[in-house]
C-alpha positions in Angstrom: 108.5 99.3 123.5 106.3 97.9 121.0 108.1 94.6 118.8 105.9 94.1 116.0 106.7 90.6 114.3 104.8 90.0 110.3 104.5 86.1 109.5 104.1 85.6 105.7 101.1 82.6 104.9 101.4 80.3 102.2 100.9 77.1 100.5 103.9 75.6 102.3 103.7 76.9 105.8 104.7 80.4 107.5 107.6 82.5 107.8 108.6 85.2 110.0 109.5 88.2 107.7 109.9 91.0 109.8 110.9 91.4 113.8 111.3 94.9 114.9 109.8 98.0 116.4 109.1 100.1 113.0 105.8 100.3 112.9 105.7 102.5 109.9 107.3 99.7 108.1 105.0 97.0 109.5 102.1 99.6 108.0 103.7 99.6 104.2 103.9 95.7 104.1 101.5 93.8 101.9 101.3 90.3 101.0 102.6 91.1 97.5 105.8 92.0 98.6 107.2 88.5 99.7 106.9 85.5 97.4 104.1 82.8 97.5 102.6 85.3 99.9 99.1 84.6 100.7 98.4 86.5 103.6 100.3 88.4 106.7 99.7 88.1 109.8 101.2 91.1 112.2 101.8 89.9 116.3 102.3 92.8 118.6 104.6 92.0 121.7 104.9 94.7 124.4 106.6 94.1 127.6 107.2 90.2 126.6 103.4 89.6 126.5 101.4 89.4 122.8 99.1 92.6 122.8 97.2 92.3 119.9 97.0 90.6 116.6 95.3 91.2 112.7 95.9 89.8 109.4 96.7 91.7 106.4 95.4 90.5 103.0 93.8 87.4 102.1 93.7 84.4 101.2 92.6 83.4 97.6 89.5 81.2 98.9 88.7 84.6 100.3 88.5 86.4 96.8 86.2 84.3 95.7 82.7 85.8 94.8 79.7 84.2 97.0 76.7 83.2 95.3 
């Protein structure tokens, strides 16, 4: 079974904000939905070993138009 755990980035550190194995909810999260959010960052476990790993959103520096 997959376990799919959603850290929430901002200013003042990390947070988990989700642990569990729906990964239709895990799809529908954005950093928007939690305060001070500036990013999430989704850890996939399987069989007590980290499978993969991708960030959803960005961070504000990342916004920024290049020149």
């Amino acid at each position: 079974m997959k376990i799919y755990v959603v850290v929430s980035f901002s200013e003042d550190g990390m947070e988990n904000v989700y642990v569990g194995d729906d990964h239709e909810k895990v799809q529908s999260l954005n950093p928007e939905d939690f305060e001070n959010s500036d990013a999430l960052f989704v850890e996939i476990w399987e069989d007590g070993e980290k499978t993969d790993e991708y960030r959803v959103g960005s961070y504000a520096e990342d916004d920024e138009p290049e020149n």
